[in-house]
C-alpha positions in Angstrom: -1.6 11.3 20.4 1.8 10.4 21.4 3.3 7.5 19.2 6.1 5.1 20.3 8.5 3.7 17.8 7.9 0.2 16.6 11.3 -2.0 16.7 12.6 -2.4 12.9 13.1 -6.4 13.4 9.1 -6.8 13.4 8.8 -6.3 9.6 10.7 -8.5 6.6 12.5 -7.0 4.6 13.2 -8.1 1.0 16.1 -7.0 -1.3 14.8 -4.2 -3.6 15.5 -7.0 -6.8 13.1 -9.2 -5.0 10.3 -6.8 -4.8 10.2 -5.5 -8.3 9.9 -8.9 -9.5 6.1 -8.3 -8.9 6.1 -5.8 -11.5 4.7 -6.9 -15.4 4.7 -6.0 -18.8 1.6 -3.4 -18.8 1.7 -2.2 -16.0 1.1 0.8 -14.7 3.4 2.6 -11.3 2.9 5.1 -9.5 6.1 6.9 -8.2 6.2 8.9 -4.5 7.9 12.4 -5.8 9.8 15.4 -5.1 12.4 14.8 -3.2 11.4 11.0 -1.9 11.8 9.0 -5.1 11.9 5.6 -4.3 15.4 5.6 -6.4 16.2 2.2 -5.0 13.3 0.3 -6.8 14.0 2.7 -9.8 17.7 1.3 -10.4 16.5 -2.5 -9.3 13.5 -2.4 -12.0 15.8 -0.8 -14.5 18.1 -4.1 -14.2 14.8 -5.9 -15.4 14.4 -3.4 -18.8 15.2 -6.6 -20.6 12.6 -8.7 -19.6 9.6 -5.9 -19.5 8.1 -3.5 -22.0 5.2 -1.6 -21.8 5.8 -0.4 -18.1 3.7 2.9 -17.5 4.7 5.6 -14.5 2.4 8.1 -13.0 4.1 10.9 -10.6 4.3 14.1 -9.9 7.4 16.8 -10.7 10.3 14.4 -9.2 14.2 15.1 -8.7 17.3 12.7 -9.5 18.2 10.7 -12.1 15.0 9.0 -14.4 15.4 5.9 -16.6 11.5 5.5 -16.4 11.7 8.5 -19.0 13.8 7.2 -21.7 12.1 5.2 -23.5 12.7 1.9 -23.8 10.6 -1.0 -21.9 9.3 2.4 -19.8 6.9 5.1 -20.8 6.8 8.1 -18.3 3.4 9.9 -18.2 3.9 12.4 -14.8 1.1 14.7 -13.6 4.0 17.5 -13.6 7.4 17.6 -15.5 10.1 18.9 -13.7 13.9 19.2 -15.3 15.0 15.9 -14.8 12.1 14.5 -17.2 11.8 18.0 -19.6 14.1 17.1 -22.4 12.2 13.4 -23.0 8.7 15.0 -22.7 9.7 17.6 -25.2 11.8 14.8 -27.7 8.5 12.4 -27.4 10.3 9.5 -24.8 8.2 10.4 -22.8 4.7 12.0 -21.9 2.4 14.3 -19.5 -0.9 13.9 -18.5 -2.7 17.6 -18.1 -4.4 17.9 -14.7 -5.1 19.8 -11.9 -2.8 18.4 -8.9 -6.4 18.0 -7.2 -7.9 15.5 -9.5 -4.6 13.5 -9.7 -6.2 11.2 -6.7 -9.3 10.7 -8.3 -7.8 9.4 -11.2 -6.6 6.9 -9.5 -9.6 6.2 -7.2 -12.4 6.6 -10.3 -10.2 4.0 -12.3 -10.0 6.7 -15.1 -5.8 6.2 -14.9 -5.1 2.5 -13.8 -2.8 2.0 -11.0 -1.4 -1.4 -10.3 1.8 -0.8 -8.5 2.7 2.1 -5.7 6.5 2.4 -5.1 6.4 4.8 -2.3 9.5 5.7 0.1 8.1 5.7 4.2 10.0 6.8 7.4 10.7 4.2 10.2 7.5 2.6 11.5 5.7 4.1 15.0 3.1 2.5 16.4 2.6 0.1 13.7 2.0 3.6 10.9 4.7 5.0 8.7 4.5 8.4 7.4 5.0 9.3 3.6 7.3 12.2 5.0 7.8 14.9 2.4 5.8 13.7 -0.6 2.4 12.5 0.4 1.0 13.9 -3.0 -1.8 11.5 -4.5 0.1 8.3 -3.2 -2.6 7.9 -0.4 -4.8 7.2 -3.2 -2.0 4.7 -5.6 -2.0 2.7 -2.3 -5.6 2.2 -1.9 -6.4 0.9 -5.5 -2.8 -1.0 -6.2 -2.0 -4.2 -6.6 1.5 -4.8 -4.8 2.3 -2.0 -2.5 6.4 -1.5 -1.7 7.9 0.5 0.7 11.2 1.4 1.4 11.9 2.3 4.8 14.2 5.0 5.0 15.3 6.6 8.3 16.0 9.9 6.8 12.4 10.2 6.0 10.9 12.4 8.7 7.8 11.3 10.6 5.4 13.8 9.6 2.0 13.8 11.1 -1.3 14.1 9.3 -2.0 11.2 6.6 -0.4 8.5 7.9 -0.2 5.1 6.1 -0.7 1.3 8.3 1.9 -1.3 7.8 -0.8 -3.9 6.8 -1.0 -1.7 4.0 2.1 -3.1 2.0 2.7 -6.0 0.2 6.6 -5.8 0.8 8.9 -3.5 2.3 12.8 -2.5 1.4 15.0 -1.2 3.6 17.0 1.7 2.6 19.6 4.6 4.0 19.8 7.1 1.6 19.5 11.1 2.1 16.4 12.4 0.7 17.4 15.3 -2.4 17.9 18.7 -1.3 17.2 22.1 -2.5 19.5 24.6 -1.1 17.8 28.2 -0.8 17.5 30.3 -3.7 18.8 33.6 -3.9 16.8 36.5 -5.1 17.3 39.1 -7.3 16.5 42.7 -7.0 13.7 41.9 -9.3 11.9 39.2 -7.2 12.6 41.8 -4.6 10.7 44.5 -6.0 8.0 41.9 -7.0 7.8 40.3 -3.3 7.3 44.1 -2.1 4.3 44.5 -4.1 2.7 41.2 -3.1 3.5 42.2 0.6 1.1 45.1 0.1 -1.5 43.1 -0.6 -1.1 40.4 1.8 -3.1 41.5 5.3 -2.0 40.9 8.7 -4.0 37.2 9.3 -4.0 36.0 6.0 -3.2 32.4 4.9 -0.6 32.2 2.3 0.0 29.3 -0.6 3.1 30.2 -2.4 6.0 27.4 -3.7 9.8 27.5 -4.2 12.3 29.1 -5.8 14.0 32.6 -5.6 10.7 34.8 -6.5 8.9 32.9 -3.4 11.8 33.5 -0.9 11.6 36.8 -2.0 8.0 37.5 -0.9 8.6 35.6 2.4 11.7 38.1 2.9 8.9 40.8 2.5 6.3 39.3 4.8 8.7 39.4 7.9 7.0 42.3 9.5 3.5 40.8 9.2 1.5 39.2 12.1 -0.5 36.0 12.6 -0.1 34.6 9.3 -1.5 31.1 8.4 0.5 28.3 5.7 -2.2 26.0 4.0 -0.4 25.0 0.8 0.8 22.4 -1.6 4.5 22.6 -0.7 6.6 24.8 1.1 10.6 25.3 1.3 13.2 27.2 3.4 11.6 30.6 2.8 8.3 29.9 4.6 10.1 28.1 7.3 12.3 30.9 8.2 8.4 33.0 8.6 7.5 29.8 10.8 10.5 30.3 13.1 10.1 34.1 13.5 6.7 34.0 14.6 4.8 35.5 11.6 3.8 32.4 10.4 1.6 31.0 13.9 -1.7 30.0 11.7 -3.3 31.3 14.8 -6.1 32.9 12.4 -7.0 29.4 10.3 -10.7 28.7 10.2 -9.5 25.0 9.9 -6.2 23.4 11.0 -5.6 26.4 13.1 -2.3 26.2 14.7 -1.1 23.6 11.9 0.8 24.2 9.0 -0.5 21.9 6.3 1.2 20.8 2.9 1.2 18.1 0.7 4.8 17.9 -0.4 8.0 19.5 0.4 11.4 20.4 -1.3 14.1 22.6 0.3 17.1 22.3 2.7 17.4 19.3 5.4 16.4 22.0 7.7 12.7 21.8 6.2 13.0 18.3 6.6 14.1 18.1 10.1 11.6 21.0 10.9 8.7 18.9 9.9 10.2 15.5 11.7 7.9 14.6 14.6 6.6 18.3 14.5 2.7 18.1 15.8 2.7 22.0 14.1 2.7 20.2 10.8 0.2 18.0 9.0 1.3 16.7 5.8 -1.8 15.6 4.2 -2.6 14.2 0.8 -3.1 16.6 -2.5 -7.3 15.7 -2.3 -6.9 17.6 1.2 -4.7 20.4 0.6 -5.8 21.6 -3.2 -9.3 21.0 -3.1 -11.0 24.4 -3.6 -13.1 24.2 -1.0 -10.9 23.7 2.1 -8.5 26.6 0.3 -11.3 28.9 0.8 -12.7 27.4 4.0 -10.1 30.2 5.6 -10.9 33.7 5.6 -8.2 35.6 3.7 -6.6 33.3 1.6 -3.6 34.7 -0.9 -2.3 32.3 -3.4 0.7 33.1 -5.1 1.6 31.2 -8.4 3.5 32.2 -11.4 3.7 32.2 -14.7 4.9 31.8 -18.7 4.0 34.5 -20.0 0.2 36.6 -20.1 -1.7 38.1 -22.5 -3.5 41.7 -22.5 -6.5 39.8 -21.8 -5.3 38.3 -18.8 -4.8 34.9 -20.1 -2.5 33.0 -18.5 0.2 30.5 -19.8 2.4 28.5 -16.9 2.7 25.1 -18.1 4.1 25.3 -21.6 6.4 27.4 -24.0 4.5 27.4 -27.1 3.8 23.9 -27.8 7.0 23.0 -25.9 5.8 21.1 -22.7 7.5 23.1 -19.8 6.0 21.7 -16.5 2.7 21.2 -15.8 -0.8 22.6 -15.0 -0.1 22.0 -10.8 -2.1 23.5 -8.6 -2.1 27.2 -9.8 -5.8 27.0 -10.8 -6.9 24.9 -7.6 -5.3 27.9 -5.2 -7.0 30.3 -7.5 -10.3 29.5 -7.3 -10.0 28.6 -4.0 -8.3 32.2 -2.9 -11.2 33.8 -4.7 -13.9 32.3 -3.2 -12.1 32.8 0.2 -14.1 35.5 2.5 -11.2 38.7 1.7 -9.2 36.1 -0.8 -6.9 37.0 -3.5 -5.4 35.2 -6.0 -1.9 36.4 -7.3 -0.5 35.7 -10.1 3.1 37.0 -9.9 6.1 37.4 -12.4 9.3 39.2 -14.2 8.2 41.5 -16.8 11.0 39.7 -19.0 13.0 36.6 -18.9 16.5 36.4 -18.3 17.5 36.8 -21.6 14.7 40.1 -22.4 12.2 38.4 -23.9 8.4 40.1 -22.7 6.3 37.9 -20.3 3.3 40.0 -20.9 2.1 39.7 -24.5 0.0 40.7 -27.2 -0.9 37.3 -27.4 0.2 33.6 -26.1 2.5 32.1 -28.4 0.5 29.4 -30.8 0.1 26.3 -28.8 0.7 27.7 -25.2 -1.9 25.5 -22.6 -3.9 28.7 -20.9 -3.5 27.4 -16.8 -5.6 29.9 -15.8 -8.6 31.2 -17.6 -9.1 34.7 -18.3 -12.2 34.8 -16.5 -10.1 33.1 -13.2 -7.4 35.5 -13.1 -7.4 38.3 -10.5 -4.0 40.2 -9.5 -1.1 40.7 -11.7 2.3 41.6 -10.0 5.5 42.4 -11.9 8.6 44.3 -10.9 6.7 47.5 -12.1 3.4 47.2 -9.8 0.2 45.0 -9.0 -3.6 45.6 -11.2 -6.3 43.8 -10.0 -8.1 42.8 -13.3 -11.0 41.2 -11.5 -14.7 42.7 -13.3 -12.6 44.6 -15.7 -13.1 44.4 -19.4 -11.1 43.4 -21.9 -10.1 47.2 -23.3 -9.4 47.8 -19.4 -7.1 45.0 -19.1 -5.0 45.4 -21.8 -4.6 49.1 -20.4 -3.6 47.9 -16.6 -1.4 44.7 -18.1 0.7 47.2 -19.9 1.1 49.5 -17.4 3.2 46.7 -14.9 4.9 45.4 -18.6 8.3 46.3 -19.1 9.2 49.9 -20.4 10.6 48.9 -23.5 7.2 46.5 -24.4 4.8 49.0 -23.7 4.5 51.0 -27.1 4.5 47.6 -28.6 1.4 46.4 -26.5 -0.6 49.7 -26.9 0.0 49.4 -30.6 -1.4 45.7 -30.4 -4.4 46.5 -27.8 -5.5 49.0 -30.2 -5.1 47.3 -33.5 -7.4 44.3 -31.4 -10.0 46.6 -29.6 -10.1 49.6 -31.9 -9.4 52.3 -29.0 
């Protein structure tokens, strides 16, 4: 369908003051994320802290600055906690709310989380639609139950296709003309070199990938370059996928659904990713209910999701969301790929890491440390990759686990892990 741009002077735009003057005491706001906060409205309510209290946000990991999270009139409660909000969640200012990203729509639609205002940022209007650009997330779902519905109209919000949203939709519109927040590329290191060229080996030609951002990720695109006919049906994607997408690799030509269409939910990388996706009929940015939902993950054939993760123990337990009972981030969608992957005709779920943090502290471990949130059951987890090789620990018992998991651990944690699988399983 070939949409034609709709002239700016047919919608009324309000000063962003104006339109947060529709937001009470007790209520609760859902926040567009990544790298489209709607930071306008943010610094306009925040001039109101005076006159509100009790104001409840609901987002997922966002980036930029973040007076919702510091207590005050506002109490944070995001899906996700990325660095900007870490040190309140962790000092009690503010909170999380454990879920998988696939349920955070439901929340909303089910009533079990209230929503009564949606603060979204949208690109320039076409043919009477805006697009949510790069953070469709569960705001498809905060504008469908909210009260007052704002959008700020931003022209450096690329028109994505996929789930677009109707200008009837909102209550009031701002008009903005900021840059959205960037993530330049990460480097990576010769370890998330050697870890990207054991997932490579178990990544067939045809497959359909799910893998985030960050140095480890760009590191297993960097080993995927000589592979062929690769698909991208994910919850976000940066600069290492795209540079896949340009070389060919990436052509989704094997997708049972979408084929020919890359399909995310949200993005964070370079402007390039941004521009890429602009007006780019190749890309369908569709909300998380579409993307993360199990059941479309496994609706292609060879499906390989790649998460991350805390630490592991010799069981196979695995921690990603917490540091102890230190909040860290968030469940995500590790377990929605996972069990989607695995129940994908030739699937596999990865669940790839350092044997050590930077500072030489062992990822794989006798045990989680006391209060760590388990993100992916024991009985979920699949492949293990380190720096030191890949086990699959799928219909392998316990004693057989803790064998394989020590085998990719670091050298100088491994007589410490035998010691520790034998005091617990006697052999």
């Amino acid at each position: 369908m070939l949409y034609l741009p709709l002239p700016m002077t047919e919608i009324s735009f309000i000063s962003a003051l104006e339109a947060v003057q529709s937001i009470h005491s007790g209520d609760h706001v859902h926040l567009s994320s990544i790298a489209s906060v709607p930071h306008i409205l943010i610094e306009a309510l925040s001039q109101r802290a005076g006159e509100l209290s009790n104001v409840h946000f609901h987002h997922f990991h966002t980036e930029g600055p973040a007076p919702y999270a510091q207590g005050g009139p506002f109490f944070d409660q995001g899906f996700f906690v990325g660095p900007n909000v870490r040190s309140f969640v962790q000092e009690g200012l503010a909170d999380y709310i454990p879920v998988n990203l696939f349920e955070t729509q439901a929340m909303y639609r089910n009533g079990a989380l209230p929503c009564d205002v949606a603060l979204v940022q949208v690109s320039e209007p076409v043919d009477g639609k805006v697009s949510l650009g790069t953070s469709v997330d569960c705001s498809i779902a905060a504008l469908e139950v909210a009260r007052e519905r704002i959008a700020v109209v931003n022209p450096n919000v690329p028109f994505a296709y996929g789930d677009l949203v109707s200008l009837d939709t909102f209550t009031a519109f701002v008009q903005a003309d900021t840059p959205l927040i960037t993530k330049e590329y990460a480097q990576p290191s010769e370890t998330d070199l050697a870890i990207g060229r054991h997932c490579a080996q178990l990544v067939p030609d045809g497959a359909c990938l799910q893998m985030g951002i960050g140095a480890m990720p760009n590191a297993i695109c960097a080993c995927l370059s000589c592979h062929k006919h690769l698909g991208l049906h994910t919850e976000m994607f940066s600069d290492g996928a795209l540079e896949l997408i340009q070389k060919g690799v990436i052509d989704n030509s094997r997708k049972v659904i979408d084929t020919g269409k890359v399909v995310a939910s949200f993005l964070l990388g370079s402007q390039n990713v941004y521009s890429f996706v602009d007006r780019n009929p190749a890309v369908l940015m569709k909300e998380i209910a579409y993307t993360n939902d199990p059941w479309n993950i496994a609706r292609n054939p060879q499906m390989v999701s790649i998460n991350s993760a805390i630490e592991i123990d010799l069981t196979g337990q695995v921690c990603a969301d917490s540091i102890g009972t230190r909040i860290y981030s968030g469940t995500g969608g590790q377990l929605d790929f996972v069990r989607g992957a695995k129940l994908s005709a030739g699937g596999k779920a990865i669940i790839a890491m350092a044997s050590q943090t930077t500072k030489g502290m062992a990822k794989i471990v006798p045990t989680l440390k006391p209060g760590a949130g388990v993100v992916t059951p024991r009985a979920d987890v699949q492949w293990v990759v380190t720096e030191f090789g890949a086990v699959n620990l799928y219909g392998k018992s316990l004693q057989e686990r803790a064998k394989l998991l020590t085998s990719i651990a670091h050298p100088a944690n491994r007589e410490a892990l035998e010691r520790a699988a034998f005091e617990r399983f006697g052999r």
